[in-house]
matplotlib code that plots the C-alpha trace (Angstrom):
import matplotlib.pyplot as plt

x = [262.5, 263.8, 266.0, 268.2, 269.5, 271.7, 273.0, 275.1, 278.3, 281.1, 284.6, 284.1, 286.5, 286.1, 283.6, 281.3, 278.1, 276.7, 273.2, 273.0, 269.4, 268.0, 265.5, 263.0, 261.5, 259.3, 258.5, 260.0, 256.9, 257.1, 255.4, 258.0, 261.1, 263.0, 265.3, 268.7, 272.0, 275.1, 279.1, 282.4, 285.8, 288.5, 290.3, 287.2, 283.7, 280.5, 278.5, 275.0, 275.0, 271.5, 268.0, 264.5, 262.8, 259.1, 257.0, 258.4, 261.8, 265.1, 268.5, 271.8, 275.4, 277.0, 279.9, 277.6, 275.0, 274.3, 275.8, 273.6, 270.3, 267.8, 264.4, 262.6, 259.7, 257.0, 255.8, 258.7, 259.9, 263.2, 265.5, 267.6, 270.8, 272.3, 275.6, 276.9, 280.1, 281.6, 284.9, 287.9, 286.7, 283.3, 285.7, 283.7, 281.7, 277.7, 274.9, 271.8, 269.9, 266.6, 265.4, 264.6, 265.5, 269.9, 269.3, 269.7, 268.0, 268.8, 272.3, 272.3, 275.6, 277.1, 278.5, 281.5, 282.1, 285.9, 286.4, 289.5, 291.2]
y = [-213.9, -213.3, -210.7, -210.5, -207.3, -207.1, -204.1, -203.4, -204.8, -203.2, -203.2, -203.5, -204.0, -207.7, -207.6, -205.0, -205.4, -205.1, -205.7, -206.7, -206.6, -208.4, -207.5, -209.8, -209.8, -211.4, -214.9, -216.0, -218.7, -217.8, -221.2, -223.3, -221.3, -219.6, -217.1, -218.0, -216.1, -218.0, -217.5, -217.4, -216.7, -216.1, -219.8, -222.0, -223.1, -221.5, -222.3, -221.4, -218.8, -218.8, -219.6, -219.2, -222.9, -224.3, -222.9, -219.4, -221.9, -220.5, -222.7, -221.1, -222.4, -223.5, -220.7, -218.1, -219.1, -216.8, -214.0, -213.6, -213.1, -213.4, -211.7, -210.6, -207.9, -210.0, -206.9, -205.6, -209.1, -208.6, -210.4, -209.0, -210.3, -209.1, -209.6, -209.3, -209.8, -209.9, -212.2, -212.1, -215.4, -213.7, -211.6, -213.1, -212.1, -212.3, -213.8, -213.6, -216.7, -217.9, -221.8, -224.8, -225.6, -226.5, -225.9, -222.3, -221.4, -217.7, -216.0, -212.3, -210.3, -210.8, -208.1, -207.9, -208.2, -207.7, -207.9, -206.9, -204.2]
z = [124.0, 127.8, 128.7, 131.7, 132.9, 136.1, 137.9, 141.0, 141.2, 141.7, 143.8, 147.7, 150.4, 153.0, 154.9, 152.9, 151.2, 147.4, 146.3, 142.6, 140.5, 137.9, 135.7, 133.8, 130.7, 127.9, 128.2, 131.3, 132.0, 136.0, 137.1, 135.2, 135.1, 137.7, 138.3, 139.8, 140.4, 139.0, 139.6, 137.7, 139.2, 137.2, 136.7, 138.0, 136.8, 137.2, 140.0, 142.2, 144.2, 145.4, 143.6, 143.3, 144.0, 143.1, 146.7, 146.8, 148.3, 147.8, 147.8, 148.8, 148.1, 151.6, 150.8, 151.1, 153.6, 156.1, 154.0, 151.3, 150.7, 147.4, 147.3, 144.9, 143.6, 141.5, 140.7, 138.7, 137.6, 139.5, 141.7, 144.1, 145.9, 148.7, 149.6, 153.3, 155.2, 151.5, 150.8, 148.6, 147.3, 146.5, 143.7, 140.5, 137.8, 138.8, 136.1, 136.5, 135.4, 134.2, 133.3, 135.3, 139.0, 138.3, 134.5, 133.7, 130.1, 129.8, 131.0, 131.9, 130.8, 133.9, 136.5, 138.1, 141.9, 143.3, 146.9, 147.6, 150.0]

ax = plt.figure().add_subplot(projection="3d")
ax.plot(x, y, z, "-o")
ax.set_aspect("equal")
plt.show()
């Protein structure tokens, strides 16, 4: 089994920052699967925020590029997120995601992000 847990949203006003987390655990096969930060807004589809890629590569949606950033601590299985220069249109709930490159396996609960002022 994996588990997903995320932590760090919250409400922030435009142009502030949020970091979320993700921790990993049990079998998340780190050489096949990897971890990925999804999006929902209320009204619309999920959609990739930013990802883990085979080569330590990471892949960004164009809305965010240059804003946010994904690392990571192999050490404590986790992911982290940051979030700069934050949006209204950033306002969505947050998953954290682990499976294949563009084919999430395991969800996270999700976290809530509101920009608003």
């Amino acid at each position: 089994q994996v588990q997903l847990v995320e932590s760090g949203g919250g409400e922030v006003q435009p142009g502030g920052s949020l970091r979320l987390s993700c921790a990993a655990s049990g079998n998340i096969r780190p050489s096949v699967y990897f971890l990925a930060w999804y999006r929902q807004a209320p009204g619309k589809e999920r959609e990739l925020v930013a990802g883990f890629t085979s080569g330590e590569g990471t892949n960004y949606a164009d809305s965010v590029k240059g804003r946010f950033t994904l690392s990571r601590d192999n050490a404590k299985n986790t992911v982290y997120l940051r979030m700069n220069s934050l949006k209204p249109e950033d306002t969505a709930v947050y998953y954290c995601t682990l499976g294949r490159v563009g084919v999430p396996r395991y969800w996270g609960q999700g976290t809530q992000v509101t920009v608003s002022s």
